[in-house]
N, C-alpha and C positions, 0 to 999 in steps of 0.2 A: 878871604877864600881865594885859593890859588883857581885859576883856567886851566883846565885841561883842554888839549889838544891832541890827537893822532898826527904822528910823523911814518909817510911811506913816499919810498922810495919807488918814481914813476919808470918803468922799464917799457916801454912800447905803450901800447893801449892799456896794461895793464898796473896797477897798483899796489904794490908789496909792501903789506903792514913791516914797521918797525918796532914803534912801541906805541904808548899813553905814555906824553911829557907834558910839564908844564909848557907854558907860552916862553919864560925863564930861559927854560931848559932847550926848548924849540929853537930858540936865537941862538943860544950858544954851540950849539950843532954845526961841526966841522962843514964846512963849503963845498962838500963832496958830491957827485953825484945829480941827481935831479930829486932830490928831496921838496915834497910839499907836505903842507901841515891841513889837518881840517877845520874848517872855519870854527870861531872861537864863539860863534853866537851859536852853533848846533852841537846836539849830543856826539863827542867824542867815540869813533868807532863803531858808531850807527851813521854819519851824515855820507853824501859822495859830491859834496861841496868842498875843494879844497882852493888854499893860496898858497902864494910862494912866501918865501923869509921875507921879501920886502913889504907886501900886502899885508903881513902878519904883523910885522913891528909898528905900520901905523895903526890898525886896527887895537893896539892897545894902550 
């Protein structure tokens, strides 16, 4: 079973959903921007727990 993750994109205080990717799919994600993911231990797109690409790739 794949991990899902929310990927948004952090613009000030605020948080702008992207999509629900895999963890996969989350690393492979252009280096763009201020992009963070939601923690992979809470429900995807309900948690306001997030990490960055680096936190992300050890955590799995």
């Amino acid at each position: 079973m794949q991990k899902i993750v929310e990927a948004v994109v952090r613009n000030g205080d605020q948080r702008v959903p992207v999509g629900l990717v895999s963890i996969k799919q989350a690393l492979e994600m252009p280096e763009r921007g201020m992009l963070e993911f939601s923690h992979p231990a809470y429900e995807a797109g309900k948690t306001d727990i997030f990490v960055n690409r680096e936190t992300l790739s050890k955590l799995m």
